[in-house]
C-alpha positions in Angstrom: -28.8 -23.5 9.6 -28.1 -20.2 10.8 -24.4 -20.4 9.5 -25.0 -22.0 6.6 -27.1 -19.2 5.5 -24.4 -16.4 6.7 -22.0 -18.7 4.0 -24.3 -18.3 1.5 -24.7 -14.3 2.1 -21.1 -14.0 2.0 -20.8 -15.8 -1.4 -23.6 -14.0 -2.7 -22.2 -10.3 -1.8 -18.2 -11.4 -2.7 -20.0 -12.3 -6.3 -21.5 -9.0 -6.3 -18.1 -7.3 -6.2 -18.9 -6.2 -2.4 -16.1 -6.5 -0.5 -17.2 -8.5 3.3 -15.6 -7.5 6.3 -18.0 -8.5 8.6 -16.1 -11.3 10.4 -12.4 -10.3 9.8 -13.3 -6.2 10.7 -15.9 -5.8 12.9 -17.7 -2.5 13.1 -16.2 -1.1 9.4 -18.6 -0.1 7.0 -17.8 0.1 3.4 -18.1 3.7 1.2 -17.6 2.0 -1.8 -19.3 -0.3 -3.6 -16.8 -1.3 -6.3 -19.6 -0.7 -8.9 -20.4 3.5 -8.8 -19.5 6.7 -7.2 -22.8 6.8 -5.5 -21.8 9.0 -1.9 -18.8 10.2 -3.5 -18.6 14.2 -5.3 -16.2 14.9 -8.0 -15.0 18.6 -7.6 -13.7 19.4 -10.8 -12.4 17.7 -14.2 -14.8 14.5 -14.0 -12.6 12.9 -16.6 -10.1 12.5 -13.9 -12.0 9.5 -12.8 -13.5 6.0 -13.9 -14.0 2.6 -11.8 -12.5 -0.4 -13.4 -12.3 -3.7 -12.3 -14.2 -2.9 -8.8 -12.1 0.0 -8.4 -11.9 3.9 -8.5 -8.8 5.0 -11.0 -7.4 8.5 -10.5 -6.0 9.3 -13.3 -5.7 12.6 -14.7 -5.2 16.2 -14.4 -6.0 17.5 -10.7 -9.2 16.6 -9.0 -10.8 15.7 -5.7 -13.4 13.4 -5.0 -14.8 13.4 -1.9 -16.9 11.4 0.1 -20.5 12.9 1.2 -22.6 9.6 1.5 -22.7 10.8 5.4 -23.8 14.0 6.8 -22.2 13.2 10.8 -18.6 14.6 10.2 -16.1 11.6 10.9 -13.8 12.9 14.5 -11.8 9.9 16.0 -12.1 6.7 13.2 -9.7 4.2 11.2 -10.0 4.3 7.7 -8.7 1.4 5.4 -7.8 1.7 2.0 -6.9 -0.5 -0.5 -4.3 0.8 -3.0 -2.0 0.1 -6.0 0.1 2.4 -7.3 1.5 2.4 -11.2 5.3 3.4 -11.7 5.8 7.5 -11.4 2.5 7.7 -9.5 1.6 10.3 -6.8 -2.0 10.6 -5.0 -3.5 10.7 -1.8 -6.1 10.5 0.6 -7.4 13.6 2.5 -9.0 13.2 5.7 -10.9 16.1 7.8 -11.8 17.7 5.0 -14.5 19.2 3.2 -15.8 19.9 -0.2 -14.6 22.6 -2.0 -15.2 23.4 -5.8 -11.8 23.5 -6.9 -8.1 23.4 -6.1 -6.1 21.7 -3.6 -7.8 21.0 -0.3 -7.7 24.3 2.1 -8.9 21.6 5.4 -7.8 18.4 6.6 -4.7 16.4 6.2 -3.3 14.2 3.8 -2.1 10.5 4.0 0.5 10.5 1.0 0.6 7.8 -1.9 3.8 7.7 -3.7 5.9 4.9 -4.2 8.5 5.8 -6.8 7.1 9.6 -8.4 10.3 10.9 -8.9 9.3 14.8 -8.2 7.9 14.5 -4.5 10.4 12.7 -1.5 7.7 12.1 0.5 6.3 8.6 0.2 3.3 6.5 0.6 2.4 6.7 4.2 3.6 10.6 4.7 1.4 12.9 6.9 1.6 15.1 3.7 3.4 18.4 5.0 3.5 17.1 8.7 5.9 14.2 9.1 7.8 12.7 6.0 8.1 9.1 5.3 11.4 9.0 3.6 11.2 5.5 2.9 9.8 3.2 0.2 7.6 0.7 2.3 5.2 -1.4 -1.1 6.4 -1.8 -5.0 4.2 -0.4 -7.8 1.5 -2.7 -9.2 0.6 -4.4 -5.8 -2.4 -3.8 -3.6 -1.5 -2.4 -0.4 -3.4 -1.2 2.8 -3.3 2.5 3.9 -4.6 2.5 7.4 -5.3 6.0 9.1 -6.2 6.2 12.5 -7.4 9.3 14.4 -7.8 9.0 18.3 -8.1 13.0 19.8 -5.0 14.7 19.1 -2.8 11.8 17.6 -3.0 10.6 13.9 -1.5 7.2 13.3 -0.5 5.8 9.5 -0.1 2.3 8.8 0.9 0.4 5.3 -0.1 -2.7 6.1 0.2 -4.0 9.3 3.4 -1.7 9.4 2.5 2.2 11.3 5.1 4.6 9.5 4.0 7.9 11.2 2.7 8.5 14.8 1.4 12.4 15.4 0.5 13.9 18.4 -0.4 17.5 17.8 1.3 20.3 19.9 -0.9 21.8 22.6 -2.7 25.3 21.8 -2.1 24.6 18.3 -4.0 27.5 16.4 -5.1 26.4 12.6 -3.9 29.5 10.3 -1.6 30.7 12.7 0.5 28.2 13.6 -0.3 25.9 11.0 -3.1 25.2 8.2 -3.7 21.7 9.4 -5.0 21.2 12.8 -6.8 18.0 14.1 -10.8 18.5 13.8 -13.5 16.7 11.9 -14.5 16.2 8.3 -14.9 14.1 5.5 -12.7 11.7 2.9 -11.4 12.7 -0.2 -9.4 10.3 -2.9 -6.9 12.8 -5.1 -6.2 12.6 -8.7 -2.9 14.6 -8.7 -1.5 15.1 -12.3 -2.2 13.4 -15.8 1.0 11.1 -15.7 -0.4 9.2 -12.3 -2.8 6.2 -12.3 -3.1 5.5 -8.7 -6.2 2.7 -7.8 -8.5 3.0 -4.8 -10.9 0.0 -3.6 -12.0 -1.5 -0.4 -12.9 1.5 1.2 -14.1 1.5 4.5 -14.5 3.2 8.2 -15.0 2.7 11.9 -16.6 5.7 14.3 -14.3 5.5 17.3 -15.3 6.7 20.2 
């Protein structure tokens, strides 16, 4: 009875446009809910943004939107995202961050998306800045996973099942002196880069590690 009834929850919510994780990814907890922007804060140029089809669509002149459903900044964690690029796309997803009005994002790091944007080398799966992913890994117009893991000092980027950078940072590495991005805590944040890039975001969800 007991399992019946855990079928018929799982039915229910995948109707609902919820994505369910619950046997598959244990301990991940979803920050979207394929149907509104509630814990999410748009910094600037709203019209940078819409959900469609149980997604969020960045897709216009530059914009951050940043997760704040949480208070408890994240530390150690893997984050999974669900994402489809469209052809001469470029995005990304910031992580250690925090909200900030306007501009580029002063804190945290970025996990590149870019499969073919002809303007940027650095492709999907890039420690933006940090260590360059050279290679094209997923086409345009096909859902993909970005996978970023933080454990202490190492940051590791999967697509897919595939990791494509592996981090340590240096010992008695000084943020703003030795370099602007230094492994601490924070928050998410989606980008919307430039008005000739659609880049799709669903499926977005977190485990605390210890």
């Amino acid at each position: 009875m007991i399992r019946v009834l855990k079928c018929l929850a799982i039915v229910c919510l995948a109707g609902l446009g919820v994505a369910v994780a619950a046997d598959k990814e244990e301990g991940f907890v979803q920050l979207f809910d394929g149907k509104s922007l509630t814990g999410w804060k748009i910094n600037e140029r709203p019209e940078s943004w819409e959900i469609k089809d149980g997604a969020i669509v960045a897709k216009g002149e530059r914009s951050h939107l940043f997760y704040v459903g949480d208070e408890k900044p994240f530390v150690n964690f893997e984050l999974r995202v669900d994402v489809k690029t469209e052809k001469n796309s470029n995005g990304g997803i910031y992580f250690h961050t925090q909200f900030q009005p306007e501009g580029w994002p002063k804190y945290g790091f970025e996990a590149q998306v870019n499969n073919t944007y002809e303007k940027d080398p650095q492709k999907t799966g890039s420690l933006y800045a940090v260590k360059k992913v050279l290679e094209k890994h997923v086409p345009d117009d096909e859902w993909y996973t970005e996978t970023v893991i933080v454990k202490g000092k190492n940051i590791k980027i999967k697509i897919n099942d595939k990791v494509v950078v592996d981090y340590d940072e240096p010992e008695g590495l000084e943020a703003g002196k030795d370099f602007t991005r230094k492994i601490d805590k924070g928050t998410f944040a989606l980008q919307a880069h430039d008005p000739g890039s659609r880049v799709h975001f669903k499926n977005i969800r977190v485990k605390r590690l210890d």
